[in-house]
Wavefront OBJ file of the C-alpha trace (Angstrom):
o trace
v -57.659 92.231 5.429
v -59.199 95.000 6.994
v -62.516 96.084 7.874
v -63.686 99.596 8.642
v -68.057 98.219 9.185
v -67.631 95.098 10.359
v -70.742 92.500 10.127
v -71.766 93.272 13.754
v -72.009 97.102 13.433
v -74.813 99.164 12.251
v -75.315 99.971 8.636
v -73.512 103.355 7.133
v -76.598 105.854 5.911
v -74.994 107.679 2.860
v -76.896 109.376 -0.078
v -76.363 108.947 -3.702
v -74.880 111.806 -5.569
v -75.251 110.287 -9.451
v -75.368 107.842 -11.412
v -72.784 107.779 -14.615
v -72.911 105.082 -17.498
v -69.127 103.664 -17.339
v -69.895 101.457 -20.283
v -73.130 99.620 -22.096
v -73.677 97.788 -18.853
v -71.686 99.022 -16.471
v -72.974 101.972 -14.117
v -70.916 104.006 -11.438
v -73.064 105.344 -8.326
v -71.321 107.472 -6.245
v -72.421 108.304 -3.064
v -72.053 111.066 -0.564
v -71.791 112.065 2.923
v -69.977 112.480 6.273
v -70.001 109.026 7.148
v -67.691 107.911 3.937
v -65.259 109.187 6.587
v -65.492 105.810 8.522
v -64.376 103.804 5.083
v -60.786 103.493 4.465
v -59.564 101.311 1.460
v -56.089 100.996 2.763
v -53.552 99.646 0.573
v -55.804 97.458 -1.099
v -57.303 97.488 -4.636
v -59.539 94.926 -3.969
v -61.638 96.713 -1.242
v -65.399 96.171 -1.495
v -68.659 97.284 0.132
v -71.942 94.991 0.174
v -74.952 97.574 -0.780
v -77.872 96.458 1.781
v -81.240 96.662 1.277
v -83.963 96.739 3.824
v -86.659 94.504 2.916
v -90.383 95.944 2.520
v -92.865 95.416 5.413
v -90.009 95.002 8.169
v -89.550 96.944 10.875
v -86.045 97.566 12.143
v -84.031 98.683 14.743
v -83.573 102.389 14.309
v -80.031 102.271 14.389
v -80.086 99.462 11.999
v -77.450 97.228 13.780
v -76.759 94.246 12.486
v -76.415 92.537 15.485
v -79.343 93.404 16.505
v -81.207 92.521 13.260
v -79.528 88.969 13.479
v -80.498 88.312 16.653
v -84.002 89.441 16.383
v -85.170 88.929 13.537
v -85.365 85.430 11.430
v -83.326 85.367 8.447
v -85.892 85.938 5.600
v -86.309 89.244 7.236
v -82.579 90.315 7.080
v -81.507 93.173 4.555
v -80.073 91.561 1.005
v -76.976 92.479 0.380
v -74.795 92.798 -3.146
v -71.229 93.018 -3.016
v -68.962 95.946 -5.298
v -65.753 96.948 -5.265
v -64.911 100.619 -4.395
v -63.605 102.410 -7.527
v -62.318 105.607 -5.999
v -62.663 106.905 -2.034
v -62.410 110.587 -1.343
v -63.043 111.081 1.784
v -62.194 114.990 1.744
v -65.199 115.630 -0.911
v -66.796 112.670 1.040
v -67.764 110.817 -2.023
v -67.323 106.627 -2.990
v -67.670 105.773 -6.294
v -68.829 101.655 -6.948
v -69.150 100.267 -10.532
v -72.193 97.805 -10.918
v -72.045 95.170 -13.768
v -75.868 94.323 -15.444
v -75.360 91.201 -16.392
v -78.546 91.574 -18.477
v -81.224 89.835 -16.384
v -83.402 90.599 -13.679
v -82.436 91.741 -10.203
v -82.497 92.816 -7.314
v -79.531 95.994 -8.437
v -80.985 96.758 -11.944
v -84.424 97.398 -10.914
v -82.984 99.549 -7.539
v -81.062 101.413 -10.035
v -83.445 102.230 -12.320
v -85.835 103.963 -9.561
v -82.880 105.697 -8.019
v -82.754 109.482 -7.821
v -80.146 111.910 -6.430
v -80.307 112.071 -2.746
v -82.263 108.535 -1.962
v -80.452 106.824 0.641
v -77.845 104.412 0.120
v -77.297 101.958 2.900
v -73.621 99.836 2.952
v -72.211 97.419 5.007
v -69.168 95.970 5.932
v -65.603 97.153 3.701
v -62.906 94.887 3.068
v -59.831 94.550 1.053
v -57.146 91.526 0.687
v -54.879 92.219 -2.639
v -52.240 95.129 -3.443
v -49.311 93.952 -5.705
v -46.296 93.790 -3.988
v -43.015 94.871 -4.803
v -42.056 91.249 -4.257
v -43.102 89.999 -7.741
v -41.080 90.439 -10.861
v -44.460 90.997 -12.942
v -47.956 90.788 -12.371
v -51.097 89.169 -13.482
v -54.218 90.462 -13.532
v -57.369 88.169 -15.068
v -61.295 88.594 -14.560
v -64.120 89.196 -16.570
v -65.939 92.556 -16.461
v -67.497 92.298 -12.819
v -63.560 92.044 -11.430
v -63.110 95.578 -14.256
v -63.163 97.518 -11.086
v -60.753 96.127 -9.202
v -58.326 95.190 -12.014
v -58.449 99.407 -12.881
v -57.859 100.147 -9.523
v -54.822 97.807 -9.311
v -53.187 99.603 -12.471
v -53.863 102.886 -11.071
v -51.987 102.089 -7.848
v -49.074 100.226 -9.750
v -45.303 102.453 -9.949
v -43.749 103.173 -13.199
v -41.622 100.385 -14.151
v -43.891 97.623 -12.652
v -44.679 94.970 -15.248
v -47.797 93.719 -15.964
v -49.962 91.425 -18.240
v -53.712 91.734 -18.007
v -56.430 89.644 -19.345
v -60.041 90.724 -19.317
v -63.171 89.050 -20.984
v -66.142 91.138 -21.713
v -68.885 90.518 -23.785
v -67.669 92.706 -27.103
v -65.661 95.038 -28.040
v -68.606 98.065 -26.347
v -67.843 97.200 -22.796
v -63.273 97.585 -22.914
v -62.931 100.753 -20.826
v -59.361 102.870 -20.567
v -57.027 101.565 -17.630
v -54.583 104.290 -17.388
v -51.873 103.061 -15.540
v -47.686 104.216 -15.056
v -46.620 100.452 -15.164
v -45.319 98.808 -18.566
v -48.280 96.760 -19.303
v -50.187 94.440 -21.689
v -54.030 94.179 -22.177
v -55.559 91.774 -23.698
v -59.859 91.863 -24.563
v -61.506 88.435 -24.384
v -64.699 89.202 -26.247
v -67.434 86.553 -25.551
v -69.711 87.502 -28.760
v -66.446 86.085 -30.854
v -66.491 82.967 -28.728
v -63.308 84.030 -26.558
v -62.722 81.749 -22.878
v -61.201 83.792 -20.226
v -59.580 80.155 -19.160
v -58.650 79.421 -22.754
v -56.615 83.129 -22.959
v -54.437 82.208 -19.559
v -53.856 78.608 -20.095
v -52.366 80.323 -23.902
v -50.252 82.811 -22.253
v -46.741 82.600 -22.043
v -45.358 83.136 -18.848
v -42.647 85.663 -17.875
v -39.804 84.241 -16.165
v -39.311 85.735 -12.676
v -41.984 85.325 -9.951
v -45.411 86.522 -10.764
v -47.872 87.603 -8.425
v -51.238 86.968 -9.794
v -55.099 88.445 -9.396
v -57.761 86.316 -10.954
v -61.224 86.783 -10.312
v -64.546 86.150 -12.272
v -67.391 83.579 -12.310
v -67.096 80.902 -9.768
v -66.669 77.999 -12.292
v -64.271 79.545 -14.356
v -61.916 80.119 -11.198
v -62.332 76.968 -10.105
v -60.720 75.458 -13.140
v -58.026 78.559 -13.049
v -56.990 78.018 -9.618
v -55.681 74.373 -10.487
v -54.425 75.165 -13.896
v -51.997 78.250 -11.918
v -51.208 76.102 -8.955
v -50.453 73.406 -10.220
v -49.112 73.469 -14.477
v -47.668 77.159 -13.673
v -46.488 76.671 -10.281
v -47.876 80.165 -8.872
v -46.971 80.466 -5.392
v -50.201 80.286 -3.045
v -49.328 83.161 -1.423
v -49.209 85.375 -4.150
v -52.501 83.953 -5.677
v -55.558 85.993 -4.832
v -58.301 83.894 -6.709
v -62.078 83.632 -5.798
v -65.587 83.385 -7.608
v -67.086 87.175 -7.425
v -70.480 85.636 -8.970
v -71.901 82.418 -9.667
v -73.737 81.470 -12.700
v -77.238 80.743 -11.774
v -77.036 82.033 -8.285
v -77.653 85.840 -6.889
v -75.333 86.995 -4.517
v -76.836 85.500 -1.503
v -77.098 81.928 -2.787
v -73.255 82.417 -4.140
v -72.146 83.382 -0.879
v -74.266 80.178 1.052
v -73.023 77.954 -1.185
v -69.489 79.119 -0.534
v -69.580 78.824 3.134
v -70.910 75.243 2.805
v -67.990 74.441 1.085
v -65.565 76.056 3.380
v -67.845 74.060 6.585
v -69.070 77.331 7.495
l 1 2 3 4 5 6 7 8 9 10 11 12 13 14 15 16 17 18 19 20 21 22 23 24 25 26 27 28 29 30 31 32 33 34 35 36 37 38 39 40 41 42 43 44 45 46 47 48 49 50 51 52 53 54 55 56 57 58 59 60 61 62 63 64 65 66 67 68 69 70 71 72 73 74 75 76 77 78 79 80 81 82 83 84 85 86 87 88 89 90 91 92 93 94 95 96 97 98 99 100 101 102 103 104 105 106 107 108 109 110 111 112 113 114 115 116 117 118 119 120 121 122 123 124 125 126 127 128 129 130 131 132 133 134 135 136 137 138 139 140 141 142 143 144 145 146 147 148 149 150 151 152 153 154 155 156 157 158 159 160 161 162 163 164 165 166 167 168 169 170 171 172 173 174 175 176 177 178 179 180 181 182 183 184 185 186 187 188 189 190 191 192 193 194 195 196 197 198 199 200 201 202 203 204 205 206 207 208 209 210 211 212 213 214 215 216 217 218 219 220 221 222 223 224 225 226 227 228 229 230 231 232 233 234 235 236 237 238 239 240 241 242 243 244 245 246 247 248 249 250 251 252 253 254 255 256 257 258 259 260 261 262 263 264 265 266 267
């Protein structure tokens, strides 16, 4: 894992350059400035940011330190947060690009979008990044629905010529597939939900390679809940080459997702 703003430090001040429609609901912001030079994605493909915003009516420390605001401030008075994943980092033009998913309801991201102009302030916290696919795996597979798009294009784009790899996405129709160029030998598969597709039913259908697979699988927390036992325990994926969480919950935001998590784990 690493982390290059970790939850204690203050929050990174960057600027949005534009906005770009990716797709009928998905929408790439990329943002600008000198301090993208303090983000580094690593090896990862998986790295993320969580997009913080400062609630109305609050005043905060100037250098917005999250220490700080924790431990003076009660916790209705906190920033919210949403979490991405970081399409592309250059840090010589000094420009992130994040893809944001509408999932076609109201929220906090949608309406923020929708009022943002070029140059309005763009405040992130905290980067991390767990998955890369190894070199130890004989083939690889990638699953998620279209909130995991990002980091399932990322993974393609970092993967060598020769790499195998079988990927299963479910979007909502046929609109929202996007172009993952990649240099690996690879198989994509569109789960469209307006046809009645199951992201679970597609992998519990696929035939497995032989060889040992290292697998990515992320999507709505109920659907990974149900994937997680089907891979460890009818296909025998090795745990530790099984990155698998819930990005989203149905029927919870981002912070409810994330409480509900940690009072699972005991935390």
């Amino acid at each position: 894992m690493i982390g290059t703003t970790a939850p204690g430090r203050p929050l990174v001040r960057l600027a949005l350059h534009r906005l770009e429609r990716v797709g009928p609901r998905m929408t790439r912001m990329i943002v600008a400035g000198p301090a993208v030079a303090q983000f580094d994605v690593g090896p990862f493909t998986d790295t993320y940011v969580r997009v913080a915003f400062l609630r109305p009516g609050v005043t905060y420390p100037g250098d917005l330190d999250m220490r700080r605001i924790h431990a003076d401030l009660p916790r209705a008075a906190w920033p919210r947060t949403r979490t991405y994943t970081v399409r592309s980092l250059d840090p010589v033009a000094g420009e992130m690009a994040i893809d944001i998913y509408d999932h076609g309801r109201p929220g906090l991201t949608p309406s923020w979008l929708s009022t943002l102009r070029p140059g309005d302030p763009v405040l992130l916290h905290e980067s991390r990044g767990l998955y890369r696919p190894g070199a130890e795996a004989d083939w690889h597979l990638l699953v998620g629905d279209a909130v995991a798009l990002p980091a399932i294009a990322v993974t393609l784009e970092a993967m060598a010529p020769g790499r195998r790899a079988r990927v299963i996405v479910e979007v909502g129709d046929a609109g929202e597939e996007q172009e993952l160029p990649t240099a690996a030998d690879c198989e994509i598969r569109w789960v469209h939900r307006n046809r009645g597709g199951s992201l679970a039913e597609a992998v519990r259908s696929l035939s497995f390679e032989p060889g040992v697979v290292q697998a990515f699988v992320h999507g709505e927390g109920g659907v990974m809940q149900d994937l997680r036992r089907f891979l460890l325990r009818e296909r025998a994926v090795a745990k530790e080459l099984l990155s698998i969480s819930g990005y989203w919950r149905r029927g919870l935001n981002d912070e409810q997702w994330r409480q509900a998590k940690a009072a699972a784990a005991g935390r």
